[in-house]
C-alpha positions in Angstrom: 143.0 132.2 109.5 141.0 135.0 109.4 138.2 136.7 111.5 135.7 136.9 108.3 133.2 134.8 107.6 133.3 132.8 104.8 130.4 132.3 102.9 129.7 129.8 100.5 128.5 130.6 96.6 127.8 126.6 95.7 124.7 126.7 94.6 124.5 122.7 95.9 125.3 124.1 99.2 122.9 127.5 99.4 119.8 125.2 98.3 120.8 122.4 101.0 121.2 125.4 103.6 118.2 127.0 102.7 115.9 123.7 102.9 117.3 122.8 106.2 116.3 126.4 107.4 113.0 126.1 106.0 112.5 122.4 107.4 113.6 123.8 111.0 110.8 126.5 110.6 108.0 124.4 109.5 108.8 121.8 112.8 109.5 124.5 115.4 110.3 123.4 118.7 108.2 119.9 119.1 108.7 119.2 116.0 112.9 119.5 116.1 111.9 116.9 119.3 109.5 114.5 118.0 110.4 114.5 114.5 108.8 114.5 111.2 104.8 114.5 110.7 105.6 111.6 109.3 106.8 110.0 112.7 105.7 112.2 115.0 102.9 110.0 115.9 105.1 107.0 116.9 107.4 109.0 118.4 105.1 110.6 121.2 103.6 107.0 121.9 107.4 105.7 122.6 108.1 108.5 125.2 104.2 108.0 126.3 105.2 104.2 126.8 108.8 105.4 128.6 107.3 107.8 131.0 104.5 105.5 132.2 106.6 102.7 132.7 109.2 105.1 134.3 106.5 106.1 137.1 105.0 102.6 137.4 109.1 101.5 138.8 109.2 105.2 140.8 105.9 103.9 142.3 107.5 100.8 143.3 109.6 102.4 145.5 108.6 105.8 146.5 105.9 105.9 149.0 102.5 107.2 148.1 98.8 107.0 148.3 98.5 105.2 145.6 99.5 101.0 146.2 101.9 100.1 143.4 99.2 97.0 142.2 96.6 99.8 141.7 98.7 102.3 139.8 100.2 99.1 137.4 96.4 98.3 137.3 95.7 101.8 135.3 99.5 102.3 134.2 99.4 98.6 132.4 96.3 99.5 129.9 97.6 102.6 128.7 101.3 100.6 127.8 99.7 98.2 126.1 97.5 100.5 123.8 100.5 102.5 122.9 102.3 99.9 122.3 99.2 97.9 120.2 99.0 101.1 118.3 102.6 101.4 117.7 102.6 97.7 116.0 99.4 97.0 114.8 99.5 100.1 112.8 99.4 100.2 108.8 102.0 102.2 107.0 100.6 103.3 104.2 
């Protein structure tokens, strides 16, 4: 093998290169995370629903100010409107 690069002259293959190049610049960096525009919206309320319930169960167990009840009393609301929004939505 050699040290050159090989490059490719399929024209199947530029046009699928160049697209995934474009669709890579038109997300950036949130959007390579979150995904599409498309699902981008559902996407943020899953890791919105992870990282509250994640804390409520740290809560649990790591000592604070806050009593676990009261934190799972504002904690609890915000799960269940993500996750209300998640199914109750309409595709179009």
């Amino acid at each position: 093998m050699s040290d050159e690069a090989k490059y490719t002259t399929d024209p199947k293959n530029t046009d699928y290169l160049l697209k995934m190049q474009e669709m890579k610049h038109e997300a950036g960096v949130l959007g390579s995370f979150f995904g599409s525009t498309q699902r981008a919206a559902s996407s943020i309320a899953w890791v919105m629903i992870f990282l509250l319930v994640a804390s409520g169960i740290l809560a649990l167990f790591i000592p604070c100010s806050v009593q676990p009840v009261e934190y799972w009393k504002i904690v609890s609301p915000l799960v269940t409107l993500a996750l209300g929004y998640l199914f109750g939505r309409k595709d179009k």
